[in-house]
Structure formats: structure tokens, C-alpha cells
C-alpha positions, 0 to 999 in steps of 0.5 A: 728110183736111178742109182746116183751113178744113173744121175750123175751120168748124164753130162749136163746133171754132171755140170750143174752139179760142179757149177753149184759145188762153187756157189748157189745158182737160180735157174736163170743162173744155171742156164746163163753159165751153161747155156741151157734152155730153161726147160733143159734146167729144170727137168735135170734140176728136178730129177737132181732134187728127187736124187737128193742132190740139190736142194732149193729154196724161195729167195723174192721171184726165184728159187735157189739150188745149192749142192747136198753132199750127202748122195755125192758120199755114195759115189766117193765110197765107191771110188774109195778103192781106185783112188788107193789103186792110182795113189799107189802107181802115181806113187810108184811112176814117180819113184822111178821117174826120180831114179830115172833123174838121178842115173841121168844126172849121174851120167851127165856129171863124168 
């Protein structure tokens, strides 16, 4: 089986996955808002069932997805540490952008 970083590689997974992050979706749904075919939706949405990422279920004459968090914690474990890595220079960057402003506001001042 593809690793969840092969899923979410693929650009159209990636925006099923944000559209249902927002709210269920049917297929008709999903190919409306992201102007798929309907085929195109079902193949990813399938391989995206396998992965465990979404989960259906039978509402009347149409079949719901909904996001399943649980394969999504592998990927944030992942990016745990880069996270830590960009806190840390934004942190910094912005550290010297308010000393920037300061000696600018000091030399302004005279």
C-alpha cells in the first residue's frame, strides 16, 4: 500500500481532502466545487477510503465522505520537527525586524 505522503502527493487527493476538512461532501459535491469529473472523484476518493483517510456513508440515493484524522497524525509527526525549525527563525526574523524598528525610530527622533 502507498505511504500517506504517496496519497496526499497527488494534487486533486490534496483538495478533496481540504474541501472535506471543511464539511462532508457527496461525489456530486466534490465534482461541482472542484470541477472533476465524476470518475476522476471516485478513483481518488477510493484510493483515499483504502488509505483510510475518508470514510463514507449511505445518506437516501448518495454516499457521504467525511475526513478521518487519524492517517493525517502520521504526516504532522513528520513535520513536527520543521515546524520547530521555522517557529524558531520566524521567531528570530522578527526579533530583528522590531530591532530594526527601534534604531529606525531612534534615528527618526533626533
Amino acid at each position: 500500500m502507498e505511504s500517506s505522503f504517496g496519497i496526499i502527493a497527488e494534487p486533486n487527493r490534496r483538495s478533496i481532502l481540504r474541501l472535506l476538512a471543511a464539511s462532508e461532501c457527496s461525489v456530486g459535491e466534490i465534482e461541482r466545487e472542484l470541477r472533476m469529473s465524476q470518475p476522476s472523484v471516485s478513483k481518488h476518493l477510493r484510493v483515499l477510503r483504502e488509505a483510510g483517510f475518508v470514510e463514507s456513508r449511505v445518506e437516501a440515493q448518495r454516499r457521504v465522505y467525511r475526513l478521518r484524522p487519524e492517517p493525517l497524525m502520521e504526516v504532522d509527526e513528520w513535520l513536527a520537527p520543521f515546524r520547530r525549525f521555522w517557529t524558531a527563525h520566524v521567531d528570530a526574523l522578527e526579533r530583528h525586524l522590531d530591532r530594526m524598528e527601534q534604531t529606525s525610530s531612534k534615528g527618526k527622533k533626533r
